[in-house]
C-alpha positions as CSV (number, residue, x, y, z in Angstrom):
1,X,447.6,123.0,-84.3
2,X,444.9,120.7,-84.6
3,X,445.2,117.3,-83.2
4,X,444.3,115.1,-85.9
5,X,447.1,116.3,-87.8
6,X,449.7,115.3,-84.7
7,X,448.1,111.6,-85.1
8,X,448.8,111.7,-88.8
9,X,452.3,113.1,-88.6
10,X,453.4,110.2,-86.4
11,X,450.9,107.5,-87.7
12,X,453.2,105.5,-90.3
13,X,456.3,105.3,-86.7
14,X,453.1,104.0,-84.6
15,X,453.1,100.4,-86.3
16,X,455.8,98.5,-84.4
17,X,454.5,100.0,-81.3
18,X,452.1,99.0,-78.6
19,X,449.5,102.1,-78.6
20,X,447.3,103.1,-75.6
21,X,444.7,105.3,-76.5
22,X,442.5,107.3,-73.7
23,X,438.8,107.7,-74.7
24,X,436.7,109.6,-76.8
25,X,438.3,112.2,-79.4
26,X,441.3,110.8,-79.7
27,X,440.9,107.0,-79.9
28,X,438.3,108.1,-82.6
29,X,440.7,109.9,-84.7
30,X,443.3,107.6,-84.5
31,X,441.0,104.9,-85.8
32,X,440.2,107.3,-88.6
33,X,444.0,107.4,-89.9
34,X,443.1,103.4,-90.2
35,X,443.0,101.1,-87.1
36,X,445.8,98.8,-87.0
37,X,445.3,95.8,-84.5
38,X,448.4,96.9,-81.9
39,X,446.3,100.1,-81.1
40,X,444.0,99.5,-77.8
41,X,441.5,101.9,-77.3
42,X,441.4,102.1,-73.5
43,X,437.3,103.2,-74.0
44,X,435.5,104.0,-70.3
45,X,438.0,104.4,-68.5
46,X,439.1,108.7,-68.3
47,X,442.5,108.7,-66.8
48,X,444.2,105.1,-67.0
49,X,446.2,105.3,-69.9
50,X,449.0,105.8,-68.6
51,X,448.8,103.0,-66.1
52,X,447.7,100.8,-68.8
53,X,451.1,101.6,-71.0
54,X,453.0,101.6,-67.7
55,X,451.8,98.1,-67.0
56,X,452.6,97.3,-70.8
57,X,456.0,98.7,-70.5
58,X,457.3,96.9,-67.8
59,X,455.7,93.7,-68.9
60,X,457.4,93.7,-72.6
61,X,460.5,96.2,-72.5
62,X,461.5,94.7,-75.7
63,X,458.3,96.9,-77.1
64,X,457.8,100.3,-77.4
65,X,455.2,101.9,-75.6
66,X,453.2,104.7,-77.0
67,X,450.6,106.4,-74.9
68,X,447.9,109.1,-76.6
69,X,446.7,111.1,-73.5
70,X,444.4,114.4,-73.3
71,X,444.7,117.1,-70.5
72,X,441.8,115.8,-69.0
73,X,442.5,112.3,-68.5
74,X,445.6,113.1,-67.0
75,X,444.0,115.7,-64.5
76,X,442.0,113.0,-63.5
77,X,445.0,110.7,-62.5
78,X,448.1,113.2,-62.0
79,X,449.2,110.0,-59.5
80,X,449.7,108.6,-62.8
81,X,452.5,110.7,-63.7
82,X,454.6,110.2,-60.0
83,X,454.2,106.4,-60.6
84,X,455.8,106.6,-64.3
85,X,458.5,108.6,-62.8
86,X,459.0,106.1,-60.5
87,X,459.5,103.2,-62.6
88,X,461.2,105.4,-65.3
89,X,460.5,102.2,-68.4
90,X,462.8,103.2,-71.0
91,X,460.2,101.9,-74.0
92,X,457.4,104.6,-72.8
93,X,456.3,107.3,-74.8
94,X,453.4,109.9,-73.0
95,X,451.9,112.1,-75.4
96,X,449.7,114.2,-74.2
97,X,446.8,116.4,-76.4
98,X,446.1,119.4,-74.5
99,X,443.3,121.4,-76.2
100,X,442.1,122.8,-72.3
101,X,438.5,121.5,-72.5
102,X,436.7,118.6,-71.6
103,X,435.3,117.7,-74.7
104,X,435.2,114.0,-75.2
105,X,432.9,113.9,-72.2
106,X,430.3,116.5,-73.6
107,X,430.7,119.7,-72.0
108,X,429.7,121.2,-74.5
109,X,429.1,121.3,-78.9
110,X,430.3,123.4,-81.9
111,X,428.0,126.4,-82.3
112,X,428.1,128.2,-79.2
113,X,428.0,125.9,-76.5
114,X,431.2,126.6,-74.1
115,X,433.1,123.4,-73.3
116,X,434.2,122.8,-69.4
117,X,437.6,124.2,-69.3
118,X,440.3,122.2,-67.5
119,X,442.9,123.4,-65.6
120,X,445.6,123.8,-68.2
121,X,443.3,127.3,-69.2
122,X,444.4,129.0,-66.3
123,X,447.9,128.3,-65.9
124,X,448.4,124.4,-65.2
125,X,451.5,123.5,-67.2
126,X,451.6,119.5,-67.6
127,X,455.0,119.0,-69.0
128,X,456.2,121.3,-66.0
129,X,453.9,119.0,-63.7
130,X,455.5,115.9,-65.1
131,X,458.9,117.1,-64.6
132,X,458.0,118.5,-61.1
133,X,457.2,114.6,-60.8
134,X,460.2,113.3,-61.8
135,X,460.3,112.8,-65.6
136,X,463.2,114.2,-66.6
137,X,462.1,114.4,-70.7
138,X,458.9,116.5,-70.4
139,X,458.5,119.4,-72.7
140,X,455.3,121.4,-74.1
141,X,455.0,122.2,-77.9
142,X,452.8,124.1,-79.8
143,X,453.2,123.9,-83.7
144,X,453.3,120.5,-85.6
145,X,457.1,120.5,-87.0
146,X,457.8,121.1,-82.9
147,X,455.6,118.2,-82.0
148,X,456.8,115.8,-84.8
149,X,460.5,116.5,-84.4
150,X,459.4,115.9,-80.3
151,X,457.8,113.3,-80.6
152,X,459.3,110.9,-82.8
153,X,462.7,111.5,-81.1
154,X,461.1,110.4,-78.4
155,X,460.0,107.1,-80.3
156,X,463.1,106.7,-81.2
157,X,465.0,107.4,-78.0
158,X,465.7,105.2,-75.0
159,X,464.4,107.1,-72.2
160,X,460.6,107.8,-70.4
161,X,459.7,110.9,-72.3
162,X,456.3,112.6,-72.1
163,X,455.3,115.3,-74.8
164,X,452.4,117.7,-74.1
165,X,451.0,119.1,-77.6
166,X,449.1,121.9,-77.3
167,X,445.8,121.7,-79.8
168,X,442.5,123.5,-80.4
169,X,439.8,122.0,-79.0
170,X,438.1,120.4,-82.1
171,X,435.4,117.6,-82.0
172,X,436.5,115.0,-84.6
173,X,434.7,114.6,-87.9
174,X,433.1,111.8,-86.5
175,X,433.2,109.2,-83.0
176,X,432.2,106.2,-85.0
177,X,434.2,103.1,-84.4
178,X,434.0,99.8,-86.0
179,X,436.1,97.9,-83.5
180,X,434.3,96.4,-80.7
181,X,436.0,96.4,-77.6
182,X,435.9,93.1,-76.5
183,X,437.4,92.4,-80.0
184,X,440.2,95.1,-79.3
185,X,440.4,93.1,-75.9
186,X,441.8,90.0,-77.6
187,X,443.7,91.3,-81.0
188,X,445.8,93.8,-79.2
189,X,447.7,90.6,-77.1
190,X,448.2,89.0,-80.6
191,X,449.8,92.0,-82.5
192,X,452.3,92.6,-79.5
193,X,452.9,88.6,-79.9
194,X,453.8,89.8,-83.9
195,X,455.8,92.5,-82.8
196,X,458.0,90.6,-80.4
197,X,458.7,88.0,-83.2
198,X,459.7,90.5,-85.4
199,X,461.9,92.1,-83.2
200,X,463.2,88.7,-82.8
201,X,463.8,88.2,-85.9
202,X,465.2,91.3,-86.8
203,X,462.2,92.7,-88.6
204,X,461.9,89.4,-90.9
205,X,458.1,87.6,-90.0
């Protein structure tokens, strides 16, 4: 399954939430759907995204949490996933694109070039890792009605869940990005302000 089309099956459930995007692919993709000002595209910074949701989740548990990981970023920080066990917030969603290559950070291009292959292509099973870590709702998918159905019951449920989607390793159609980030810096604050009003108020703003 292709990754882009995970994003868009769970876009239209992502706009009450507080979204963490990791670098490259990813945050660029999502922005393609149509940025919305509660996403935060957490850009230079390979591996952090889950602390960054972490820090969000426990800081606002009247919000849901939504983290948009790759297999790489999560390599790079597998403390990351001990320290969510840990704290276990009940509003944090992990969802983790696994397309086995490092391709936000160039290893490689379309046409030929091989990508640097991660860990996950020979055997490295996150949703087993996370488990092994201590979070109890970690499972691997690998068609889109799987991941859909996984992940938005895990937006909906109550409970530190982290979903590992297994994708092809595809280069979006394109990295540009409108948003600056000190921009993203200071909007993101305000739309988890909105959200939290309109959770107060029952929806009504």
């Amino acid at each position: 399954m292709k990754r882009i089309d995970c994003l868009q099956a769970i876009y239209p459930r992502l706009e009450d939430c507080a979204v963490v995007t990791i670098m490259g692919a990813v945050a660029a993709e999502l922005y393609s759907l149509g940025h919305r000002p509660n996403f935060f595209y957490l850009e230079h910074a390979m591996g952090l995204a889950s602390s960054i949701g972490l820090g969000i989740a426990l800081a606002r548990p009247d919000c849901k949490v939504v983290v948009l990981d790759g297999d790489g970023s999560v390599l790079m920080n597998l403390g990351g996933l001990t320290t969510l066990a840990r704290y276990a917030p009940r509003n944090l969603v992990h969802l983790v694109f696994d397309n086995q290559v490092l391709l936000s950070v160039g290893g490689g291009a379309p046409g030929g070039h091989q990508w640097f292959t991660t860990a996950t292509s020979t055997g490295t099973d996150l949703a087993a890792v996370a488990r092994g870590a201590g979070i109890r709702r970690a499972q691997l998918v690998e068609d889109l009605d799987d991941f859909t159905e996984a992940a938005l019951d895990a937006i909906r449920g109550d409970e530190l869940a982290c979903v590992v989607a297994r994708v092809e390793a595809e280069m979006p159609a394109s990295f540009h990005m409108d948003v600056h980030m000190l921009e993203n810096r200071f909007e993101f604050p305000r739309a988890l302000q909105r959200i939290q009003a309109k959770t107060a108020t029952g929806g009504r703003t």
